[in-house]
C-alpha positions as CSV (number, residue, x, y, z in Angstrom):
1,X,2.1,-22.4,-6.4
2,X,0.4,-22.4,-9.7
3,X,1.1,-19.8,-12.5
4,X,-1.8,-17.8,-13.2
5,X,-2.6,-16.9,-16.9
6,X,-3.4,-13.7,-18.6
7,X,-6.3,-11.9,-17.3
8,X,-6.4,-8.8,-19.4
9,X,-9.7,-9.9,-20.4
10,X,-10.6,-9.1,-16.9
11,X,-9.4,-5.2,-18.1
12,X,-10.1,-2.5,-20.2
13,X,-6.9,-2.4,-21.9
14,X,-6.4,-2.0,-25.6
15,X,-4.1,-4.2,-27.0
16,X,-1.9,-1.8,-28.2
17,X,-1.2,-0.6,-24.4
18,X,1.5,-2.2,-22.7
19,X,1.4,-1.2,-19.4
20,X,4.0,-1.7,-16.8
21,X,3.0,1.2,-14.1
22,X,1.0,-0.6,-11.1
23,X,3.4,0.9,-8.8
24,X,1.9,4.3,-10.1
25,X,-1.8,3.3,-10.4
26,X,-3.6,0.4,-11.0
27,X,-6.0,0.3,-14.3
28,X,-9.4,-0.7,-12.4
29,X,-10.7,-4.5,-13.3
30,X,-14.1,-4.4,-15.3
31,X,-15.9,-5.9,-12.5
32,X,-15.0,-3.1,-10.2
33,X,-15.8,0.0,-12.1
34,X,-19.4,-1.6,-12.8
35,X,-19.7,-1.8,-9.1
36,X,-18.6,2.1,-8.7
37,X,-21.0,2.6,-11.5
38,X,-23.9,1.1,-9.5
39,X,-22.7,2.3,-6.8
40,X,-22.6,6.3,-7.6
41,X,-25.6,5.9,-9.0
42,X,-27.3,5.0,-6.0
43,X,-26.7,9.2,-5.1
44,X,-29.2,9.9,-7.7
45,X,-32.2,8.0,-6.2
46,X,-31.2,9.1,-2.4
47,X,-34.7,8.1,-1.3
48,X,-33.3,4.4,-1.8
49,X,-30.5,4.8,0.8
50,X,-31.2,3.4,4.2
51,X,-29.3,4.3,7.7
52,X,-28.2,0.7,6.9
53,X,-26.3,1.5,4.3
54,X,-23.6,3.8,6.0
55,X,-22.5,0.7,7.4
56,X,-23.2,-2.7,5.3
57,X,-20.5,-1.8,2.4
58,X,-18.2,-0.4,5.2
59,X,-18.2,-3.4,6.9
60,X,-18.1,-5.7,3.8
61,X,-15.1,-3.9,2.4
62,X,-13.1,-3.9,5.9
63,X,-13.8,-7.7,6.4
64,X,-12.1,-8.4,3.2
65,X,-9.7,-6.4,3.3
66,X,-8.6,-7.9,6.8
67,X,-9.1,-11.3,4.8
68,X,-6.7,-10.5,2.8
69,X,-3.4,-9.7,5.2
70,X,-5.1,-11.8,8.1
71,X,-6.3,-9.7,10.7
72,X,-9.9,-9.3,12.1
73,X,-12.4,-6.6,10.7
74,X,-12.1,-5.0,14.2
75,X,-8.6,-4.5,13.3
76,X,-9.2,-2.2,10.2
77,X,-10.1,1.8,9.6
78,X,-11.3,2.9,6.5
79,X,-9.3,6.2,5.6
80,X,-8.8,8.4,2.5
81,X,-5.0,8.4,2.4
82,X,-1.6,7.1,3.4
83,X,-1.2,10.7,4.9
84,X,-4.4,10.3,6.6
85,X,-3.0,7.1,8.6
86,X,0.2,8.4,9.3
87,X,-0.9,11.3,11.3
88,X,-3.7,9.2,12.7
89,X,-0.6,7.1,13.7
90,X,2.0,10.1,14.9
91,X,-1.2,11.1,17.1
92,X,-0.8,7.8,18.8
93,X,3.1,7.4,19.0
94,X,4.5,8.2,22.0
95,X,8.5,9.3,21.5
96,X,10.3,11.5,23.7
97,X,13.4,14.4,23.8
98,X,16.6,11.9,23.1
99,X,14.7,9.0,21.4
100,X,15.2,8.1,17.4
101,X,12.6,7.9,14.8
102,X,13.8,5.8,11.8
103,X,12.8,6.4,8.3
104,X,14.6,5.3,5.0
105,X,16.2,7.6,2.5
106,X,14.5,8.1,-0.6
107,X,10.6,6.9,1.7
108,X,7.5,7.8,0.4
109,X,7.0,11.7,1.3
110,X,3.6,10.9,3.3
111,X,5.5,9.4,6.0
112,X,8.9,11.8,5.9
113,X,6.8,14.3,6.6
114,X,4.5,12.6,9.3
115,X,7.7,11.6,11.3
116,X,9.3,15.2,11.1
117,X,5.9,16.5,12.2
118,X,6.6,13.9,14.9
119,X,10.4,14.8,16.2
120,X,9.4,18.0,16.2
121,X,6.7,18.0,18.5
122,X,8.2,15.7,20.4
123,X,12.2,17.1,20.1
124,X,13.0,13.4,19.0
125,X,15.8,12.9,16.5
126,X,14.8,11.6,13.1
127,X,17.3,9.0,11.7
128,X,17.5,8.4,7.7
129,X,18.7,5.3,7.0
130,X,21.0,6.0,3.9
131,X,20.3,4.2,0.6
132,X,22.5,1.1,0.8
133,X,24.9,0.1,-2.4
134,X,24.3,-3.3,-1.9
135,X,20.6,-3.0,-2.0
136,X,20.2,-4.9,1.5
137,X,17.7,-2.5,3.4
138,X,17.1,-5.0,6.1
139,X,20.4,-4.9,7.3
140,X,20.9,-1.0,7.2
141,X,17.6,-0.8,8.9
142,X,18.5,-3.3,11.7
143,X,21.6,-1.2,12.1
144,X,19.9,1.8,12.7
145,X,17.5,0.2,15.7
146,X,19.0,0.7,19.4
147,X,18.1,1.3,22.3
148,X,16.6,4.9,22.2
149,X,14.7,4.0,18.8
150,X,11.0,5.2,19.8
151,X,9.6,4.2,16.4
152,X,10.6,2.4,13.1
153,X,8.7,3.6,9.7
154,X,8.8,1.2,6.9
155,X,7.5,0.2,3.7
156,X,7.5,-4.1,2.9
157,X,8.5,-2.7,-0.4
158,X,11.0,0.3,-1.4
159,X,8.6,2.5,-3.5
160,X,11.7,3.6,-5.7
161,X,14.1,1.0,-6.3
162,X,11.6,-2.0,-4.9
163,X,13.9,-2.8,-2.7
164,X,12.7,-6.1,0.2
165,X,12.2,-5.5,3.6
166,X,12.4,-8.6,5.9
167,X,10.0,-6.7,8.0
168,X,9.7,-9.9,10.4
169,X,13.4,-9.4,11.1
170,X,12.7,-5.7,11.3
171,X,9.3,-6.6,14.1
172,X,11.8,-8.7,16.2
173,X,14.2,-5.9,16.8
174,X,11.7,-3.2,17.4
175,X,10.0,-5.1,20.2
176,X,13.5,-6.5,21.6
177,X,14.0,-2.6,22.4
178,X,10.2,-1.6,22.8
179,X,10.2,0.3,19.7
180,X,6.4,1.2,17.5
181,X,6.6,-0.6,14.1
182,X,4.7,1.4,11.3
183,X,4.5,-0.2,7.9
184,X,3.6,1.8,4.5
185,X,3.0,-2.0,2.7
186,X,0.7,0.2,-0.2
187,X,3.5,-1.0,-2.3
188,X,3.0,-4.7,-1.6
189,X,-0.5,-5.5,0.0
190,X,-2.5,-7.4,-2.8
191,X,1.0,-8.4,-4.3
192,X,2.8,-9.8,-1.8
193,X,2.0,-12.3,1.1
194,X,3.2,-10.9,4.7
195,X,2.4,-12.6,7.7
196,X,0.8,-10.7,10.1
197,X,0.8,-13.0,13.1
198,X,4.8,-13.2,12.6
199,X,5.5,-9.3,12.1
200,X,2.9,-8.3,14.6
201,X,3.2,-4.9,13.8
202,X,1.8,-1.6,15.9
203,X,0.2,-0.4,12.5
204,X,0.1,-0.7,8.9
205,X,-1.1,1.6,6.2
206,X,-2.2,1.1,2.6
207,X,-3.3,3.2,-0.3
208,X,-5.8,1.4,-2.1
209,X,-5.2,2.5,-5.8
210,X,-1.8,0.8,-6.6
211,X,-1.6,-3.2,-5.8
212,X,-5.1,-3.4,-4.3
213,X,-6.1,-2.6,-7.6
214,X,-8.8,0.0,-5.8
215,X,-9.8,3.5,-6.3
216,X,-7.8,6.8,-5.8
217,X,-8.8,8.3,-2.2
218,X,-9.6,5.3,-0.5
219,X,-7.1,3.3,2.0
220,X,-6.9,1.2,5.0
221,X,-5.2,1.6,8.7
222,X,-4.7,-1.7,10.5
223,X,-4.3,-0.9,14.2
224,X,-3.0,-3.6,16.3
225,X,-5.8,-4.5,19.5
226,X,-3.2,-2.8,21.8
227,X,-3.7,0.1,20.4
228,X,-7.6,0.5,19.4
229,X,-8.3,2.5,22.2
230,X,-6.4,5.7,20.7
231,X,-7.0,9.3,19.6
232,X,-8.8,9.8,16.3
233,X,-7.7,12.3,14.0
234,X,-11.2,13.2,13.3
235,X,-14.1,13.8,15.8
236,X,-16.6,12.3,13.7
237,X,-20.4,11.0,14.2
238,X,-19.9,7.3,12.7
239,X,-17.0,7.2,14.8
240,X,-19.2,6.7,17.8
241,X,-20.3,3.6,19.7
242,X,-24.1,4.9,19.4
243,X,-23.2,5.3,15.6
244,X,-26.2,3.3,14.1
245,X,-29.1,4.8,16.2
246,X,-29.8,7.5,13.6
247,X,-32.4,9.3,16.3
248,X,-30.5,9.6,18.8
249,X,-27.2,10.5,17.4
250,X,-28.6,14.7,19.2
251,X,-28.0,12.8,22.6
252,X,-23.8,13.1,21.6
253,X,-22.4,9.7,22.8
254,X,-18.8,10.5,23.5
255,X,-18.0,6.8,23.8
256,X,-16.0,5.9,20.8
257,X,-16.4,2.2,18.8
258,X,-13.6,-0.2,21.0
259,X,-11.3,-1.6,17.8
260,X,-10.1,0.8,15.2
261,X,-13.4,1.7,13.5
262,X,-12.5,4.7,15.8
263,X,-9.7,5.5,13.5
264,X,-12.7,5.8,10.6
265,X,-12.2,9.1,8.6
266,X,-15.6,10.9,8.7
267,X,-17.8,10.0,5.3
268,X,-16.3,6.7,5.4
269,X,-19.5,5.5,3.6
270,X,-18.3,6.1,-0.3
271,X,-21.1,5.1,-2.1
272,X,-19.2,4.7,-5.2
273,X,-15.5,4.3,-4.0
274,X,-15.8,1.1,-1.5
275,X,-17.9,-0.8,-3.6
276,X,-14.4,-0.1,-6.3
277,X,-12.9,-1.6,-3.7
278,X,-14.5,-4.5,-2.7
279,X,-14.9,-5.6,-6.1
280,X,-10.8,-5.2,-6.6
281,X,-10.1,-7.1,-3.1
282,X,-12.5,-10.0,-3.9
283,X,-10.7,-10.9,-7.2
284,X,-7.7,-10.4,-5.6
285,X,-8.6,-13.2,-3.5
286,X,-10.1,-15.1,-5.8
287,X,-5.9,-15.1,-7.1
288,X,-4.8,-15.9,-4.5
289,X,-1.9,-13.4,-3.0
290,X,0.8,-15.6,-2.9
291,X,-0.2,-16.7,-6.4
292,X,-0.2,-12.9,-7.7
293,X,3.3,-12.7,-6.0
294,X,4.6,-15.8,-8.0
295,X,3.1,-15.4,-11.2
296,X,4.8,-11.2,-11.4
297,X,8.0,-12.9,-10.0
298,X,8.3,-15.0,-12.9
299,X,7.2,-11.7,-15.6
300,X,9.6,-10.0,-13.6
301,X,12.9,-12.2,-13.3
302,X,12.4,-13.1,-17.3
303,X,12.7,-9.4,-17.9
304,X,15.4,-8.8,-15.6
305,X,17.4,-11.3,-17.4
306,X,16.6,-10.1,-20.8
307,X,17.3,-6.8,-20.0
308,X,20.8,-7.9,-18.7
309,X,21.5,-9.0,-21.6
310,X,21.0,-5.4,-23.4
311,X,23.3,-4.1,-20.6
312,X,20.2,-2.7,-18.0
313,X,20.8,-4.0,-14.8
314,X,18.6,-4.2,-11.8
315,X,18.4,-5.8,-8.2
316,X,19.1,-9.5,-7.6
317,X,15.7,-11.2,-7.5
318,X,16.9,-12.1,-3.0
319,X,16.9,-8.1,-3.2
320,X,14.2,-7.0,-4.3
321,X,10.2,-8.0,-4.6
322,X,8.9,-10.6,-7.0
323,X,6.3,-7.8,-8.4
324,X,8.9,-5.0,-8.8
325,X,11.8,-4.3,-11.1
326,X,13.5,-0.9,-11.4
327,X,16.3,-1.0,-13.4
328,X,19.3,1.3,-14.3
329,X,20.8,1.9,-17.2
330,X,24.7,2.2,-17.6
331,X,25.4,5.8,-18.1
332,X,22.5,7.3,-16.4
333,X,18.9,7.0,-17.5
334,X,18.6,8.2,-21.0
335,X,17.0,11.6,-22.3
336,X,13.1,11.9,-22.4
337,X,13.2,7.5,-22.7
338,X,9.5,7.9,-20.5
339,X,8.3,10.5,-22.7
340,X,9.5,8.2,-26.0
341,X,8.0,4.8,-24.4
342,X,4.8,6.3,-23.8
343,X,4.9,7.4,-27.2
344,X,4.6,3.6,-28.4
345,X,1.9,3.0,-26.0
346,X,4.6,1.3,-23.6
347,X,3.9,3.0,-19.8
348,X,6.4,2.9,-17.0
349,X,7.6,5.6,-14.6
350,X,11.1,7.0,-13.6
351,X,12.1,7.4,-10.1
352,X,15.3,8.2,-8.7
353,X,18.0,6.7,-10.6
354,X,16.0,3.8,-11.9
355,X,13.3,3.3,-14.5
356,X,10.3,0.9,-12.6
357,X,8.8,-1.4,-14.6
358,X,6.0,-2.7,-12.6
359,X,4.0,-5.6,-14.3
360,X,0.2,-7.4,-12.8
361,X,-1.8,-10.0,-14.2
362,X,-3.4,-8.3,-17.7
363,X,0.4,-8.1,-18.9
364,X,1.2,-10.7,-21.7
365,X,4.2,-11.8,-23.5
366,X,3.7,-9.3,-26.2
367,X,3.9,-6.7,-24.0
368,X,6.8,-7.8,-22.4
369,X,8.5,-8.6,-26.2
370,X,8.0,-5.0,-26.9
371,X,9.2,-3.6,-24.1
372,X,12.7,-5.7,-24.4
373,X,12.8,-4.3,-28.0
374,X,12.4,-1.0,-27.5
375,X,14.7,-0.5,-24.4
376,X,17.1,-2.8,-26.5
């Protein structure tokens, strides 16, 4: 797979910013903030906006998104956060008194709290797969899976350490005991390649403002067929099979759409937020994902052994994802080193016990030579 080059060009980023934070937020490609620009200003000439147009952007942005993991359109909601999919989800999941729930220590709080809500309700027992030393999550996870599992919640990629998941190992297991699968991949979709048809899993969430390279408050639900004729969270209007017939939406059709446009959070029709991202998801597959994924693995393995040599040590590149590094420092992580990076214009984030440095496509060598230097 071919190396891709530079594109900061593609950015608004000074040259004196390096930036190494994706895993925080993504900086917004020039193309896509135009097209929130247009977009937001369509609001000040509402005479302009057509009953058409709660649903043309909609549907553009799911059918590229589903483009991009390989499902179908049908198979994507439109919602405003991971939080927002994961109770959609726990609304769906059935799990019963005796039965597991298994979540990994350290996950993202959005789905810690979702499953708690879950055991709770359903006097379940929630299972926290401990951190394991040797950085092999797959196996701890597979460990943790039995018979009485009821559902597995798991990220592709390990938000704080960026730990891989063989989440096709982790799919085989859950339906060899008849157990849901719910990924968090907002850490990996638009960075790394997964094969849906292979995982097949019940549902999948992502945030669209990190590796999608999207706006904040915008994210997608992926709802496997099997399951599109669910509860919503939300009782709303464009919900509806009769949706698009603006007159008669008084007459109350109760039928709901048949795929997971059901799941749709009401106002799903962001003027200026899914323009954002559709504009972020078409270059992304312009790239090519599996491009993306080998172009950071390369940023990411030279730093990793550069760093090694200044005594900062991270994952082995068979542990951890091409696009992520979070490294650790012998003798803990050193006082106020964010606060003193940022300082220089260099931008990563601290979580847990590690320091993620989190590179994408506008990165060049200089930044990279700069960071080195002034972590060395």
């Amino acid at each position: 797979m071919p190396i891709i080059p530079c594109q900061r060009h593609l950015f608004d980023i000074p040259e004196e910013v390096a930036y190494f934070d994706c895993a925080k937020m993504s900086p917004l490609l020039l193309s896509a903030a135009e097209a929130g620009r247009r977009g937001l200003m369509r609001k000040a000439h509402p005479w302009n906006i057509k009953a058409e147009h709660f649903f043309d952007e909609s549907d553009r942005v799911r059918a590229l998104l589903a483009g991009l993991i390989g499902a179908a359109a049908d198979d994507v909601a439109i919602i405003p956060s991971v939080s927002f999919g994961m109770a959609t989800v726990m609304a769906n999941v059935p799990a019963a008194a005796g039965q597991s729930i298994v979540t990994l220590a350290e996950d993202f709080p959005s789905t810690v709290y979702a499953c708690r809500w879950l055991a709770k309700q359903t006097e379940s027992t929630l299972l926290t797969v401990p951190r394991p030393e040797d950085g092999d999550w797959t196996s701890a996870i597979l460990d943790a899976i039995d018979g009485d599992t009821a559902l597995v919640c798991a990220p592709n990629v390990h938000w704080v350490c960026g730990g891989l998941i063989d989440v096709e190992a982790i799919a085989r297991r859950c339906r060899s005991v008849g157990a849901v699968l719910v990924l968090d991949t907002t850490q990996s979709t638009g960075a790394l390649p997964i094969d849906m048809a292979a995982v097949d899993p019940d549902y999948l969430v992502a945030a669209s403002y990190k590796w999608l390279l999207g706006p904040y408050s915008l994210g997608f639900l992926y709802a496997a067929p099997r399951h599109q004729q669910g509860r919503p969270l939300e009782q709303t209007w464009i919900a509806r099979a009769g949706a698009r017939d603006f007159r008669s939406l008084a007459n109350y059709d109760e039928a709901l759409e048949p795929n997971a446009r059901r799941f749709d959070m009401g106002e799903r029709s962001n003027f200026a937020l899914l323009p954002v991202a559709g504009a972020a998801i078409e270059q992304l597959l312009g790239w090519g994902v599996a491009n993306i994924a080998e172009t950071l693995g390369a940023a990411t393995a030279s730093l990793a052994e550069r760093l090694e040599e200044r005594g900062i040590s991270s994952l082995p590149p068979a542990r951890r994802a091409p696009h992520y590094l979070s490294v650790r420092f012998h003798g803990g992580i050193p006082e106020g080193i964010e606060e003193r990076l940022a300082a220089q214009n260099v931008h990563v984030s601290l979580r847990g016990e590690g320091m993620r440095i989190t590179p994408h496509l506008y990165n060049d060598e200089a930044d990279m030579e700069r960071l080195v230097r002034l972590l060395g």
